[in-house]
C-alpha positions in Angstrom: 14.5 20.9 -11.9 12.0 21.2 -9.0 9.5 22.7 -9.7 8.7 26.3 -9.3 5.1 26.5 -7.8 5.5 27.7 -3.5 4.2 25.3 -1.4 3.7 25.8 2.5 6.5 24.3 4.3 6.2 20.8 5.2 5.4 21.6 9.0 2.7 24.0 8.0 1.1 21.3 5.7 1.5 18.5 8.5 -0.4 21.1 10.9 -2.8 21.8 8.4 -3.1 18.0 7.4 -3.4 16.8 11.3 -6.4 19.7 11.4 -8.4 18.1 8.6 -8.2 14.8 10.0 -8.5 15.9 13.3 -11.8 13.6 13.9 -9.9 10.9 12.1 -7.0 11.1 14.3 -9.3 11.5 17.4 -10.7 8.0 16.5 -7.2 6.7 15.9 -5.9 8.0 19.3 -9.3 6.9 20.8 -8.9 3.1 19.2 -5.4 2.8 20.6 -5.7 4.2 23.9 -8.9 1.3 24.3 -6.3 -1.4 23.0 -3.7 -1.0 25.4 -3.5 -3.8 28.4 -5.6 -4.0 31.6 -3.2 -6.7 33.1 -0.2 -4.6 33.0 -0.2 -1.0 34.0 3.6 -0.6 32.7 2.1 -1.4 28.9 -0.5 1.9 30.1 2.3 4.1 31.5 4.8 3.5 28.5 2.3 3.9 26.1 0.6 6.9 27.5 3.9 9.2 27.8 5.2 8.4 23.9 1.4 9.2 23.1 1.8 12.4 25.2 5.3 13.1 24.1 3.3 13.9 20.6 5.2 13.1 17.4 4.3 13.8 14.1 1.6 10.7 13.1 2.7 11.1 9.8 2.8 7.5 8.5 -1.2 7.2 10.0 -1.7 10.8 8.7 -0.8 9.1 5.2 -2.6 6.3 5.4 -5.5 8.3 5.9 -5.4 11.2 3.5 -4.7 8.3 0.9 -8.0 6.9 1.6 -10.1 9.9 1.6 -8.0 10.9 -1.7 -9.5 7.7 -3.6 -13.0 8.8 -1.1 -12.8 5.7 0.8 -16.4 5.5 3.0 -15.7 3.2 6.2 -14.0 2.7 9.4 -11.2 0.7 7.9 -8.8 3.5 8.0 -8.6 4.1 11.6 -8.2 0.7 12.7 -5.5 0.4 9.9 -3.7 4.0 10.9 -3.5 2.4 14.3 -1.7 -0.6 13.5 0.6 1.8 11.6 1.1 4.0 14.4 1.6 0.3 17.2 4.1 -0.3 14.5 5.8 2.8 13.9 6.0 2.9 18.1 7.2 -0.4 18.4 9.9 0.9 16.3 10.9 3.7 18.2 10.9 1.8 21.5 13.7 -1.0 19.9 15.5 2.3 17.8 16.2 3.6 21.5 17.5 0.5 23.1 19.9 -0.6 20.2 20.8 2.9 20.0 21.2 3.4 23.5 19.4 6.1 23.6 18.6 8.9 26.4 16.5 11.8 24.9 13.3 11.4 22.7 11.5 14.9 21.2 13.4 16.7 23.8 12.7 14.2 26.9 14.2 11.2 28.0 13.8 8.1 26.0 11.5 5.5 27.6 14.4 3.3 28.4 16.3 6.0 30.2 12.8 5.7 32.4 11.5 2.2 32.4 14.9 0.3 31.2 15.5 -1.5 28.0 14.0 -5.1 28.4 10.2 -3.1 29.7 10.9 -1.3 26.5 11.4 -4.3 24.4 8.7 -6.2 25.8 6.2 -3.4 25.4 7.3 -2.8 22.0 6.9 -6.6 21.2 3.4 -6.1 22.9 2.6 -3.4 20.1 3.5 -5.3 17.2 1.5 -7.8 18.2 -1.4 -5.5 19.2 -0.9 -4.1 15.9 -1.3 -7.6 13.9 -4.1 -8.4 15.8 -6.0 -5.0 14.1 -4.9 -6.8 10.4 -6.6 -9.7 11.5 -9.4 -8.4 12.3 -9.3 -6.4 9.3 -9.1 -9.9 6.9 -7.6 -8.6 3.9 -4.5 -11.0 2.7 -3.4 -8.2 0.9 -2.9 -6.0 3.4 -1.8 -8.1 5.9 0.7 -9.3 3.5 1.9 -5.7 2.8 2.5 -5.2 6.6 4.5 -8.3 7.1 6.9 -7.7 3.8 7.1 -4.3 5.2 7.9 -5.0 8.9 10.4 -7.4 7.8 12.3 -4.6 5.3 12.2 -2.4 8.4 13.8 -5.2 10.7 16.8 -6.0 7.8 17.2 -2.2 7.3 17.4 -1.9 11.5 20.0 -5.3 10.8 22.0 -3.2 8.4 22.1 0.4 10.4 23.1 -1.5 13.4 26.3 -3.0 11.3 27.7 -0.1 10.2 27.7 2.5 13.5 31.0 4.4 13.4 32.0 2.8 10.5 33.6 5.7 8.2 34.1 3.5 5.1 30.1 3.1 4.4 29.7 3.9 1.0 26.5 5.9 -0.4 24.7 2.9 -2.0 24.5 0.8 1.6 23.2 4.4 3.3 20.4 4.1 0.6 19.5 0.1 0.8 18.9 1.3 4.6 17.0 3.9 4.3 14.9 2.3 1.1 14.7 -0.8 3.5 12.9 1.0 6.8 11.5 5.0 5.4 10.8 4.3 2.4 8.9 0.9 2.4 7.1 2.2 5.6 5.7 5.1 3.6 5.2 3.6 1.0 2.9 0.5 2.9 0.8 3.1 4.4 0.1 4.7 0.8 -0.6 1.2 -0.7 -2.9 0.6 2.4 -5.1 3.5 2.2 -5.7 3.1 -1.7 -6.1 -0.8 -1.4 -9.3 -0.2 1.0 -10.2 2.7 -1.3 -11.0 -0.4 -3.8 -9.2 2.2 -6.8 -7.1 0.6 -10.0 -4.2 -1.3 -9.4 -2.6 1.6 -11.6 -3.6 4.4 -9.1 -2.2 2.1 -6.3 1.4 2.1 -8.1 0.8 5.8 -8.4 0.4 6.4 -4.6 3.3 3.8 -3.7 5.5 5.9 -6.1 4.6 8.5 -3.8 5.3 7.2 -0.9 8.8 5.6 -2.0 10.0 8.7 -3.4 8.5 10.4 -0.4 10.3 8.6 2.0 13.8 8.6 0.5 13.5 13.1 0.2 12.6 12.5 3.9 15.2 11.0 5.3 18.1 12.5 3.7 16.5 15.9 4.9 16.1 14.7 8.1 19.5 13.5 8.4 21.0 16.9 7.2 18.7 18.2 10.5 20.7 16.6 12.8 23.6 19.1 11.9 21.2 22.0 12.2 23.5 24.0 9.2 21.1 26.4 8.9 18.3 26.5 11.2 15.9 24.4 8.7 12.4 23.5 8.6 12.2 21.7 11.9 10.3 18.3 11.3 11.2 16.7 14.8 14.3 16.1 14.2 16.9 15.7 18.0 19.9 18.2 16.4 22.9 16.1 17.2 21.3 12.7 17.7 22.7 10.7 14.7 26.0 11.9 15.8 25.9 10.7 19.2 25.2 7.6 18.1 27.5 7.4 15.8 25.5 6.5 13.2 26.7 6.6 9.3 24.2 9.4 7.4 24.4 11.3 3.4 26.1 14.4 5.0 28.6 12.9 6.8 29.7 9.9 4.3 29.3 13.4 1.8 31.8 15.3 4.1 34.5 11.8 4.2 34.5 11.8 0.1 35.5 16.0 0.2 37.6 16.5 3.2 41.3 16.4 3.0 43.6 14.0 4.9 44.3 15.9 8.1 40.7 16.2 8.2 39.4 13.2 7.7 41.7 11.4 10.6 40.5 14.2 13.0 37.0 13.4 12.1 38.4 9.4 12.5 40.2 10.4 15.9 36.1 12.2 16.8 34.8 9.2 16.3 37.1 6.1 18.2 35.9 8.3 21.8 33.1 6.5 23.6 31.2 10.0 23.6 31.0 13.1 21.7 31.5 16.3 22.9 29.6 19.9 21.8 32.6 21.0 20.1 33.3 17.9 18.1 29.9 18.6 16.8 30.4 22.0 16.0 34.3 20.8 14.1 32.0 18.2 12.0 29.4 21.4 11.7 32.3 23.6 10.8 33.5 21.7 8.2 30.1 20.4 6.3 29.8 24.5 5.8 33.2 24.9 4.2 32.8 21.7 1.5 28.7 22.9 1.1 27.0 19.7 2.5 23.7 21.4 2.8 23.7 22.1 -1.1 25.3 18.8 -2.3 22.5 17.0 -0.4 19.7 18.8 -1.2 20.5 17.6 -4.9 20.4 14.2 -4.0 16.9 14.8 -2.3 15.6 16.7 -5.4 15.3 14.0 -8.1 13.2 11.9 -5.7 11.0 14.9 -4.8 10.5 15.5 -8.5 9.8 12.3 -8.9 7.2 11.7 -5.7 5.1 15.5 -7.4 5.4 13.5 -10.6 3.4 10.0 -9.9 0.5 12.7 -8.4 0.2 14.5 -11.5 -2.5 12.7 -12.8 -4.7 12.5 -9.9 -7.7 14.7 -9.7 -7.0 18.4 -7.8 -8.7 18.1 -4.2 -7.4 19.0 -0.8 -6.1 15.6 -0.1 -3.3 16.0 -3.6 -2.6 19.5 -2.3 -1.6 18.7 1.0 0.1 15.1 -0.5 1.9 18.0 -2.7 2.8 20.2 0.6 4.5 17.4 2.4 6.7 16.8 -0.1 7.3 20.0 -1.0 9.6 21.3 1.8 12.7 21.8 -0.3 11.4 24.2 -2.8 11.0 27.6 -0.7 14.7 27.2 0.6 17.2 30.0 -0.1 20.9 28.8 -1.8 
């Protein structure tokens, strides 16, 4: 059972996190801003509209509150959260292209703008700005971290890209993808931010618990955003994104095990068109509301939210546990 104590809901805690580091995060910003290229403006323009498009910063915002949880005392962080956040952007900008993607938080993708090999490039640029910060940095263990973990993102990227549209995925391949690029990335920036902290190898397994956990509960509640069942707890998610795409989420491969035969070849006959119109959405919409998606997968989120509150317990109370607490608390002040 999760557990009864109300936290605020995860958007409050990000806002209230992104306020308590907001001299952290000014650095951060600061530190990438100076790292972009003077030989090519496009680098500058790219960069500079994601930056202003905003987005959450939650993988640097964890790195960071890690580090002040173990009271880390040092610059390291922020050239650390920067890396994670050229990574996390790199990312975003090869997401788009593979996914052919037009909108972004609301305005158009930056290859709908600057077109998909600038995007590539520039996103290539990033990773390798990003490794360059590691380097300079000279820890083996974190730049061994990072590599193991951009890798598990590539395979998991591999692995989502394989099964667009395909209706047969079964629940176990939805969670090596997501354990592969969500999970391992929150978990890296967890391990990072204790590792400088210098703390006990067990307190590092503690906060990668975390972090895994963490980013498993994430996902699968941001995938039941993107069919916006019940006006949620917004955490950025596009409504209708994954669907567009076509890609293979919990709620839908959910819906496929629980709909009935005429059903299931209408939502087959859905997704054989090229594009997806509003009211296919709202048939897909219709139906995850008669078979009780919502409820079926917020039970598969709450053992790993249970579990993430669990590997904290032992950590000393401070502001840094209660907003760790917060983020992954944003399940327990729903209404069933």
């Amino acid at each position: 059972m999760i557990k009864t104590r109300t936290y605020n809901s995860f958007s409050d805690s990000l806002l209230q996190a992104r306020d308590y580091l907001s001299k952290d995060l000014e650095e951060v910003n600061r530190l990438i801003l100076s790292k972009l290229s003077e030989k090519v403006p496009l680098v500058n323009g790219m960069a500079g509209y994601l930056i202003q498009a905003g987005g959450k910063r939650l993988r640097p915002i964890l790195l960071l509150i890690i580090a002040r949880l173990f009271s880390y005392k040092g610059m390291r962080h922020i050239k650390l959260a920067a890396a994670i956040e050229f990574i996390h952007t790199a990312t975003l900008l090869h997401d788009d292209v593979v996914d052919r993607s037009t909108q972004r938080r609301g305005r158009p993708s930056a290859n709908a703008i600057w077109g998909d090999s600038s995007c590539i490039l520039v996103g290539d640029f990033l990773l390798s700005r990003a490794f360059e910060f590691v380097t300079d940095d000279g820890s083996l263990e974190i730049m061994e971290v990072l590599s193991r973990m951009t890798t598990s993102v590539a395979e998991g990227e591999i692995m989502q890209l394989g099964a667009i549209g395909n209706l047969e995925l079964e629940e176990k391949h939805y969670f090596q993808i997501v354990e592969s690029k969500t999970a391992f990335f929150f978990e890296a920036c967890c391990h990072i931010g204790a590792t400088i902290a210098n703390v006990s190898e067990r307190e590092i397994e503690q906060v990668r618990e975390y972090g895994r956990n963490f980013g498993v509960a994430f996902q699968i509640l941001d995938d039941l955003l993107d069919y916006d069942l019940n006006q949620v707890d917004a955490i950025g998610k596009d409504a209708g994104r994954d669907f567009q795409e076509r890609c293979m989420t919990l709620p839908l491969i959910v819906l496929l095990e629980r709909v009935n035969q005429a059903e299931k070849e209408e939502i087959k006959n859905i997704f054989k068109n090229a594009t997806h119109e509003e009211e296919h959405l709202e048939y897909i919409q219709k139906l995850m509301r008669r078979y009780n998606i919502e409820r079926i997968i917020l039970g598969y989120a709450i053992p790993y939210i249970n579990r993430a509150l669990a590997s904290l317990e032992t950590l000393p109370a401070c502001q840094e546990k209660e907003f760790l607490q917060g983020f992954i608390s944003f399940t327990s002040s729903r209404k069933f």
